[in-house]
C-alpha positions as CSV (number, residue, x, y, z in Angstrom):
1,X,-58.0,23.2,4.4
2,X,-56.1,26.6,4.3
3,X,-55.0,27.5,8.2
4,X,-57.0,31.1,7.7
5,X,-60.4,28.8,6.1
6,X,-60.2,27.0,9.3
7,X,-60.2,30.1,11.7
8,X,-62.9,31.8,9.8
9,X,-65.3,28.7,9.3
10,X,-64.5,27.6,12.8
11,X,-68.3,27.6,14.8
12,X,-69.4,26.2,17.8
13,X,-71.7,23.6,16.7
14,X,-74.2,21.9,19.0
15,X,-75.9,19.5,16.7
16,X,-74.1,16.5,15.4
17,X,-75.1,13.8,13.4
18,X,-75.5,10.8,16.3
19,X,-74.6,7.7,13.8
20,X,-71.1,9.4,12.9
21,X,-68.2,8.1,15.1
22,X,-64.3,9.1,14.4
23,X,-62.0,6.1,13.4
24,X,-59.1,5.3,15.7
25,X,-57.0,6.4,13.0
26,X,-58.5,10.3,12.7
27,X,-58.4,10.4,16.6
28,X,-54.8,9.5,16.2
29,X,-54.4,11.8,13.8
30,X,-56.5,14.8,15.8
31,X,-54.3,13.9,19.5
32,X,-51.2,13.6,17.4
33,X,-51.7,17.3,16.6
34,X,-52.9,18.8,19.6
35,X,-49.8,17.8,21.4
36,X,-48.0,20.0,19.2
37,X,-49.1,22.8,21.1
38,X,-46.9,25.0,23.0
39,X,-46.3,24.8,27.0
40,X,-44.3,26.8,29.0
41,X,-40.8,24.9,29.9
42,X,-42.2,22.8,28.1
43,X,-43.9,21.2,30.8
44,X,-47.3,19.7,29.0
45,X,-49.3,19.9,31.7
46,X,-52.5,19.5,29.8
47,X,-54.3,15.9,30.2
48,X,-57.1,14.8,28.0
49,X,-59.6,12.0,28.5
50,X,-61.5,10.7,25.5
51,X,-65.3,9.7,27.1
52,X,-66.2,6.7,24.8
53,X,-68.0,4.4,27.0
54,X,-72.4,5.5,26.0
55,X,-73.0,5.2,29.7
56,X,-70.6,7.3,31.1
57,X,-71.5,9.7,28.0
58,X,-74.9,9.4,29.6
59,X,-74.3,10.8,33.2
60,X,-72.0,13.2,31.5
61,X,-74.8,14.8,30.0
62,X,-77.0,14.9,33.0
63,X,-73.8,17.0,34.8
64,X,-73.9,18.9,31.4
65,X,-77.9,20.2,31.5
66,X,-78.9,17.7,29.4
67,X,-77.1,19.5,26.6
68,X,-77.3,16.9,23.2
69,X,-73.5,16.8,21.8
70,X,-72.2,14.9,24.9
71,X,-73.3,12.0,23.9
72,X,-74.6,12.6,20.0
73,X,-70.8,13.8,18.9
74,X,-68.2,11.6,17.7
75,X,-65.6,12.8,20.6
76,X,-66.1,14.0,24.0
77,X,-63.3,15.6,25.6
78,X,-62.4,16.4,28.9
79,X,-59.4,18.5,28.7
80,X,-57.8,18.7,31.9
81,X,-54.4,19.7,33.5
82,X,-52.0,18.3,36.1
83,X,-51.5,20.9,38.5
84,X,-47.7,19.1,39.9
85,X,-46.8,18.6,35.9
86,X,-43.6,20.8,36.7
87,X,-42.4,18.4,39.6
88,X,-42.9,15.1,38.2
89,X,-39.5,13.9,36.6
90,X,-39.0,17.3,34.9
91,X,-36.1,16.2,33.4
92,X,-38.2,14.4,30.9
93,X,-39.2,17.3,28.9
94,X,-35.6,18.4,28.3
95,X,-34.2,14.8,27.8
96,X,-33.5,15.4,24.0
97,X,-31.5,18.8,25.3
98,X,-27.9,19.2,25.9
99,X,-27.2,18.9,29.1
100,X,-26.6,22.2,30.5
101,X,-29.4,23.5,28.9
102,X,-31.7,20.7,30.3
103,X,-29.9,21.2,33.9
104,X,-30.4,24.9,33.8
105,X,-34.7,24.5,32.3
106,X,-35.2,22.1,35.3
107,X,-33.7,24.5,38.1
108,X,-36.2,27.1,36.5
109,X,-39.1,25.1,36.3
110,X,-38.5,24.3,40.3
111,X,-38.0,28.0,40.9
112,X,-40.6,29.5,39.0
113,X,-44.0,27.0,40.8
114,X,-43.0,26.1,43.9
115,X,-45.2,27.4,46.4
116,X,-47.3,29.4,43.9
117,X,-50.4,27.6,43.8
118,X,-52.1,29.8,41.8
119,X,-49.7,30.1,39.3
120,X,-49.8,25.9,38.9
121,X,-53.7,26.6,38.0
122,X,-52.9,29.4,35.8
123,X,-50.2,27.7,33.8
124,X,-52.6,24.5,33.6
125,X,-55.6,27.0,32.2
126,X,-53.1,29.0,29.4
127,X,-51.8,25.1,28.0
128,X,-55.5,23.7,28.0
129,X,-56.4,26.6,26.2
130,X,-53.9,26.9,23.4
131,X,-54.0,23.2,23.2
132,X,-58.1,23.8,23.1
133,X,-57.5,25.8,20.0
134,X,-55.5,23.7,18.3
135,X,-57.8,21.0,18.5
136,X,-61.2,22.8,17.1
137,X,-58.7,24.4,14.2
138,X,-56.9,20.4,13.9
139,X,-60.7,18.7,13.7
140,X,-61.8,21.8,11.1
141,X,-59.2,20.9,8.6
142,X,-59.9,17.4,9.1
143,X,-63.7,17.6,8.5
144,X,-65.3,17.7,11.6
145,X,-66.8,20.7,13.7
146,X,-66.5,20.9,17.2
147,X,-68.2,23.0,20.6
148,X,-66.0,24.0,23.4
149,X,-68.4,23.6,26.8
150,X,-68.3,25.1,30.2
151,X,-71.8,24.6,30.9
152,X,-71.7,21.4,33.2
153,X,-70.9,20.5,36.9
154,X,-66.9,20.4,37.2
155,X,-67.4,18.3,40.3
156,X,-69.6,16.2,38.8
157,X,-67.5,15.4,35.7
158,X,-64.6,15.5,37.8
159,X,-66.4,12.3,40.3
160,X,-67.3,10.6,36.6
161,X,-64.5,10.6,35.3
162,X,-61.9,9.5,38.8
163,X,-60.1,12.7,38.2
164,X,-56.8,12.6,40.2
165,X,-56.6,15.1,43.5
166,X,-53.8,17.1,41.6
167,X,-55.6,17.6,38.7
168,X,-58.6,20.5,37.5
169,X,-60.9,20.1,34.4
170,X,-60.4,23.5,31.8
171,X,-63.2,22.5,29.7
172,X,-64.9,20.1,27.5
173,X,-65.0,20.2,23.9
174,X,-67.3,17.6,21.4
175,X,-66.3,16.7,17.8
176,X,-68.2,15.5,15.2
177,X,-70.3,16.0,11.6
178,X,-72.5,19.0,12.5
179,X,-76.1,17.8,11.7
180,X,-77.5,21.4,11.6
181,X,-75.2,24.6,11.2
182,X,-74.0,26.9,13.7
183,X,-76.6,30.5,14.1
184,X,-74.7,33.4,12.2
185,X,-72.6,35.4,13.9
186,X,-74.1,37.1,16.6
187,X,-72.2,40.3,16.6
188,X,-68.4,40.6,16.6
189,X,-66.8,43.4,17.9
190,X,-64.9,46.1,15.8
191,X,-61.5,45.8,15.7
192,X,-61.0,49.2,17.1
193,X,-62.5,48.3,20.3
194,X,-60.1,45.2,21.4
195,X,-56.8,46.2,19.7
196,X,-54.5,48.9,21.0
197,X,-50.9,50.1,20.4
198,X,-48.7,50.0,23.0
199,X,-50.6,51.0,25.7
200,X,-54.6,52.2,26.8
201,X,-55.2,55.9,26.6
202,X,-56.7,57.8,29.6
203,X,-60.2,58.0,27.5
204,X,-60.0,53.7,27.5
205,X,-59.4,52.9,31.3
C-alpha cells in the first residue's frame, strides 16, 4: 500500500473480527518496523509488551472499561518507555559509530537527562509516539487496522503487566481485521486553522 493510502485510510477501529490472530511471522514483520523509528541520541527508550495470554487480556479489559478490542483484536500493545534508557550502557546505541563520535553522543546523552526528570518522561512520550505512528501506518500497509487507547487505568495495567519502577505506559494500541468500519470522519479541521508561517499573529494568541 502507497505510504499516502495508508495515512488517509488510517481509522481508529474498535471492532475486530475475534477468530483473526496475527502469525508470528506478520508480528515479526510489524516490531521489525516499528523499531525503525527515530529516537533522540538514539536512545530507544520506547518498550513494548505484546499481551497474548486471554486471561491477562481479560483483566486488561476490565482496567480498560470493558472496551471490546482488548481482548477481540489480534494484538494488544502496551507501548511503554524506560525512563533511565539514557544511562543504561549508553554506549550501545553508538557501538557501530567511530569512536569519537560515539565518545562525544554519550557525554551528551549524560549531560542533556541528568537530573531532569521531566525531560526523561517527555523524551519517553515523543519516542512512544512516533514509534505509535509507525506502527498503525506499518499494520495499515500490512492489512490490518488498529485503535490507539488511553481510556484505561494506567496503574492498573501497569500492576497487570509487572511494569518495572523506572518505567511509564504511553498508551495502548490493538491490531487486528476490523469487523465493522470506523464512523466517518467526524469533522477535521481546516488547514488554515492549525498551520502557520513562521510565527502566530497578534489576532491568533
Amino acid at each position: 500500500m502507497d505510504v499516502f493510502e495508508a495515512i488517509a485510510t488510517r481509522r481508529s477501529v474498535r471492532h475486530f473480527d475475534p477468530a483473526h490472530r496475527m502469525s508470528d511471522d506478520e508480528i515479526d514483520t510489524l516490531m521489525t518496523h516499528i523499531l525503525l523509528s527515530p529516537t533522540a541520541f538514539n536512545i530507544q527508550n520506547w518498550r513494548f509488551v505484546a499481551v497474548q495470554d486471554p486471561a491477562l487480556r481479560a483483566e486488561i479489559r476490565k482496567a480498560a472499561w470493558d472496551q471490546a478490542q482488548v481482548t477481540e483484536a489480534s494484538l494488544l500493545l502496551v507501548m511503554c518507555l524506560d525512563l533511565k534508557s539514557w544511562a543504561k550502557s549508553p554506549e550501545r546505541y553508538w557501538r557501530h559509530a567511530p569512536a569519537q563520535v560515539s565518545e562525544s553522543m554519550v557525554r551528551e546523552i549524560r549531560h542533556f537527562y541528568r537530573d531532569d526528570e521531566m525531560l526523561q518522561r517527555d523524551e519517553g512520550m515523543r519516542s512512544c509516539g512516533m514509534a505509535a505512528q509507525t506502527a498503525m501506518l506499518a499494520a495499515r500497509g500490512m492489512g490490518y487496522d488498529s485503535c490507539p487507547m488511553d481510556g484505561f487505568d494506567f496503574k492498573r495495567v501497569g500492576h497487570l503487566i509487572n511494569l518495572p519502577p523506572d518505567h511509564r505506559i504511553c498508551m495502548m494500541i490493538t491490531f487486528g481485521k476490523a469487523q465493522a468500519a470506523a464512523h466517518p470522519r467526524s469533522g477535521q479541521l481546516d488547514l488554515s486553522e492549525v498551520f502557520v508561517r513562521d510565527r502566530f499573529t497578534e489576532s491568533e494568541r
